[in-house]
N, C-alpha and C positions, 0 to 999 in steps of 0.2 A: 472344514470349519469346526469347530470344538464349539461345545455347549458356551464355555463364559465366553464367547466372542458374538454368537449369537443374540443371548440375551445381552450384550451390550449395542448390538445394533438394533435391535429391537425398542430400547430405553432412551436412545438417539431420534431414531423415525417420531416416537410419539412424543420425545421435547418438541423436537423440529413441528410435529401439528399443534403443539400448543400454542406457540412463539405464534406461527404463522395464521391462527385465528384470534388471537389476542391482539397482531397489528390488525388485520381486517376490520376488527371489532373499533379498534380506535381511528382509522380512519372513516368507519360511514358513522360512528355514533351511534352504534346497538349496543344493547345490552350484553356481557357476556355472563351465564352462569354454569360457571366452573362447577361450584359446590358449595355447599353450605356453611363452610368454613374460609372464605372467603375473607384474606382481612381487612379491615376496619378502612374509609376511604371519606375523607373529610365530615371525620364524627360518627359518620353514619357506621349504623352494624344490621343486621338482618331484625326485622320486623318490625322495620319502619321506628327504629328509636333510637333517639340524641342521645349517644356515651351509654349511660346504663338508665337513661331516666326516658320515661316513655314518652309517646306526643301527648296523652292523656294528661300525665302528671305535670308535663311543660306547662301547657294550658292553663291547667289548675293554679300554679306558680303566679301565672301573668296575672290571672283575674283575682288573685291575693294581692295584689299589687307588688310581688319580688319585684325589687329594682336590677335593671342589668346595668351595664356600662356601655358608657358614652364620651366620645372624643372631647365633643363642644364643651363649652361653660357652662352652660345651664344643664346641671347635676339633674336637675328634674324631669327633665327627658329620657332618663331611666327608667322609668316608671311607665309602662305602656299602657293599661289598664290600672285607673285609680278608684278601686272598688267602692271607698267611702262615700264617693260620689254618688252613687245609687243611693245611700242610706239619707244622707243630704237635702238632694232633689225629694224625695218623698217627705223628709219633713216640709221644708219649703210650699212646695203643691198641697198638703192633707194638712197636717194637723196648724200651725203657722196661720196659711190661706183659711181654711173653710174655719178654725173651730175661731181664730181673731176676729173675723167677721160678725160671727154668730154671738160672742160677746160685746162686742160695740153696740151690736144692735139688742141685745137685751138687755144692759145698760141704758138705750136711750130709750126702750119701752118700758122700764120699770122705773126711772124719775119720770116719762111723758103720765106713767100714770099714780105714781106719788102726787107729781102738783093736780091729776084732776080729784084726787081723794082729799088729799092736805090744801091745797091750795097755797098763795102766799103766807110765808111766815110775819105776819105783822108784828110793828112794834105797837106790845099791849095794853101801853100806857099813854100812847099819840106822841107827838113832836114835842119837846119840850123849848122847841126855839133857840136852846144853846147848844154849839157846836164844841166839839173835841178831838184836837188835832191827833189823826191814827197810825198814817204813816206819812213821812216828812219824806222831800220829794225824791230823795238818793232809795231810797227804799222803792216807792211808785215806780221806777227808772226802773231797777234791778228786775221786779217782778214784771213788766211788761216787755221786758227782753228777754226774758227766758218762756215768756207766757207766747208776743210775738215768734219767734224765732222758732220754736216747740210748735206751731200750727202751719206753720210755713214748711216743717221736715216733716211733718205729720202728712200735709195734705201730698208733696212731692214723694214721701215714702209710701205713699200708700195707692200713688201711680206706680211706681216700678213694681208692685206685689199684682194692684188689679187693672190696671189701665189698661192691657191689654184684649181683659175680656169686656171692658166698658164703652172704652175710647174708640180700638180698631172701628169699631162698626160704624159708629159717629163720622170719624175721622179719617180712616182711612189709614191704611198700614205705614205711608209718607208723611202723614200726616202727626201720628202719633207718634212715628218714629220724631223728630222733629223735636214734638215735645219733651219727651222721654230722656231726650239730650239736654235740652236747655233747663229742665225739670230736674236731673241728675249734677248739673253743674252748680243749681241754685242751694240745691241739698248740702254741696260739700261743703262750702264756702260759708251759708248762712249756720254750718256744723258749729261753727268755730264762735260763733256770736252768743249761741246758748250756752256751748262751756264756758263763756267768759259770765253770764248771768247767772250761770250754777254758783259761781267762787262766790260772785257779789251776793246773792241771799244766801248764802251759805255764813259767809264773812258774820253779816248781818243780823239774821235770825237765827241762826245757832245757838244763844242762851238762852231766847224763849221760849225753847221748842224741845225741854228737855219731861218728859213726865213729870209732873206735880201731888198734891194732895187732892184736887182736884178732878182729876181726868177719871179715876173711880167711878164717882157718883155721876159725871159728865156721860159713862159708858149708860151705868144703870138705867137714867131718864131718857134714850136715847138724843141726847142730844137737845132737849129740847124744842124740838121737831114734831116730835106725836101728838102730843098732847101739848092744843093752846094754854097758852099764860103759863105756863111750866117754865122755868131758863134755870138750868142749871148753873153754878156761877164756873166759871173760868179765868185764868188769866189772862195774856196779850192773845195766846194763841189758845183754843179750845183742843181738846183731845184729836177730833176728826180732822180740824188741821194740820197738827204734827204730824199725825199720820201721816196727809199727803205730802209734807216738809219731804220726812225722811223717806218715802215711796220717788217722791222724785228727786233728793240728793241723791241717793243708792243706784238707783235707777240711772240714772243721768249720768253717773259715773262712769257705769258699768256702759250703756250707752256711748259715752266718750271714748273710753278704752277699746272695744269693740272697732266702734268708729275709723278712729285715727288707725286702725290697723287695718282696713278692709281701704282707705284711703291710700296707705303707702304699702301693697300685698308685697308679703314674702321678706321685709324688713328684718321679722324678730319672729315668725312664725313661719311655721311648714302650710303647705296647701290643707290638710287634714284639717290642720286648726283654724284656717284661716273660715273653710267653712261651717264650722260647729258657731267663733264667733258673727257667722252670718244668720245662723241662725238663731242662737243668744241675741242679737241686734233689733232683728224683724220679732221675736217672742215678746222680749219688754217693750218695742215699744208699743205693741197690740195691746199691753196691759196696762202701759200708760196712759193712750187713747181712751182706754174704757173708762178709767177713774177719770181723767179730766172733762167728763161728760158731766159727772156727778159736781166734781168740785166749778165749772162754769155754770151750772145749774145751780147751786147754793148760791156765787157770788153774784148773779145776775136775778132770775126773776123769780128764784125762790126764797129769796129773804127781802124783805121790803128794807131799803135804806143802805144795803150791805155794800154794792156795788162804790157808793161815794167815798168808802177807805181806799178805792184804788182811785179814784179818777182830781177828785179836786184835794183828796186827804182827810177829810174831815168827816163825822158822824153825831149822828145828833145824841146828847146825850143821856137821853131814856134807853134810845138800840145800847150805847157802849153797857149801862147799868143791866140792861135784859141780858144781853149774851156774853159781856167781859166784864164782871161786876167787879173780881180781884183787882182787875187792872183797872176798871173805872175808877173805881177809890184811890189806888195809889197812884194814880196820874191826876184827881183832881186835889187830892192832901199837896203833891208835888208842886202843882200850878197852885194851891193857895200859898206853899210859901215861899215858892219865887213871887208874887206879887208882894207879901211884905215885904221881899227883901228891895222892890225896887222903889224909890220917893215918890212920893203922889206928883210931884211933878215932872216924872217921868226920867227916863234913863239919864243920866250924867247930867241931875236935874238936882241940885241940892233942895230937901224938903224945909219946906218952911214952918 
């Protein structure tokens, strides 16, 4: 036998034990390692890592939120880890939850103790007997639908934030679950009744509600407020009400918009956005709540007489000259001379 015949039996022999432990290997299902150089076997390559990207970096990828791919229709099931959500939930829970709270209620301890320093704002001249019509009753309408409607998603929005650290205990987990449903159905539905009340005082009040000459000195004397027998003069609206006008047109909008998209999710927005507008939604209306603490405190039992522009229309006309002296005047110059212009004997009444 000659040397190259040799070493070709020899190169033979250890094919033949390679073959013959590579089947073994695939019928019991062992490992087999050949060597280090071993190539490549669905992705995988030696130290434990996908193509050239590690399991570390994979990882990292997913809880960045990288999107992979997916057969189904819903493209958003690509996304196995949606990181923003952690940034989210922590507003939601912390600043939203605790700091909304802590506002509402030093709002209603700082007018509880306004009226025990101030007390009621009287009118400082008494009744004068004669009334003046303030708002006509398409106007009354407007504002107690947006006023209603606004205390009704207030009280329901403010069970899906706390109800569950309030109610469960009361209630019971069946119980408030329950609620929580039919409390969430009422939200959506009575949504739609407030944006129709936003347009109407909006329609409405929008050219009295624009800055005047007035609202200056209205800021300087606060208001009239501090110091009895002081009334700065004003027009239809005083300064601190345009404020809230335009706090809750803006407000309410933005509210709306929010809204109507957390109502129909994923329409016109991605999930990222849909949660920032959830928290945009729950942030205003925490600060709306706070100020309409102040402003149902002013038209209720912090002004004597105030309350009657919303319920029968009418005010007496010493309050309108105290607090709306511009517009007193040019509503009662108005009403004197629509009454020339009608005959002593009355409408479609030829004068004699």
């Amino acid at each position: 036998m000659t040397l190259a015949n040799a070493r070709r039996m020899v190169a033979g022999l250890a094919f033949a034990v390679l073959v013959a432990y590579g089947f073994a290997a695939g019928l019991t299902g062992s490992p087999v390692l050949v060597s280090d150089a071993v190539a490549q076997t669905d992705g995988r390559v030696p130290g434990q890592a996908l193509g050239n990207v590690s399991d570390a970096e994979m990882w990292r990828q997913v809880r960045q939120g990288v999107a992979g791919t997916v057969s189904i229709p819903d493209k958003k099931a690509g996304v196995l880890v949606q990181s923003e959500g952690d940034n989210w939930r922590a507003w939601r829970n912390g600043p939203i939850a605790v700091v909304g709270a802590i506002a509402f209620w030093v709002m209603f301890f700082v007018v509880f103790g306004f009226y025990q320093l101030r007390g009621k704002v009287k009118v400082s001249h008494g009744y004068s007997g004669r009334k003046m019509l303030r708002f006509g009753g398409i106007e009354r309408f407007s504002h107690w639908l947006v006023a209603g409607s606004f205390i009704i998603l207030a009280i329901t929005g403010v069970n899906m934030l706390y109800g569950k650290h309030v109610l469960i205990p009361v209630l019971g987990k069946e119980g408030f679950a329950v609620l929580a449903q039919y409390g969430k159905y009422i939200h959506n539905y009575v949504a739609f009744a407030f944006m129709a009340g936003l347009v109407m005082i909006f329609v409405l009040w929008v050219k009295d509600n624009f800055w005047d000459r007035y609202d200056f000195n209205w800021i300087i004397k606060g208001g009239g407020l501090i110091i009895p027998g002081q009334h700065p003069a004003a027009g239809k609206f005083n300064f601190g009400q345009k404020t809230v006008f335009w706090m809750v047109i803006i407000g309410g909008l933005i509210l709306s918009v929010t809204g109507v998209n957390l109502l129909f999710p994923f329409q016109w927005v991605d999930l990222q956005m849909m949660q920032w507008m959830q928290a945009a939604h729950a942030t205003l209306s925490q600060v709306l709540c706070a100020l309409m603490v102040a402003h149902i405190y002013i038209g209720t039992i912090g002004m004597e007489n105030a309350i009657h522009a919303m319920t029968d229309g009418y005010v007496d006309e010493n309050w309108a000259k105290e607090h709306h002296s511009a517009w007193a005047e040019k509503a009662l110059v108005d009403e004197a001379a629509a009454a020339r212009e009608v005959p002593a004997g009355g409408a479609g009444q030829p004068a004699e």
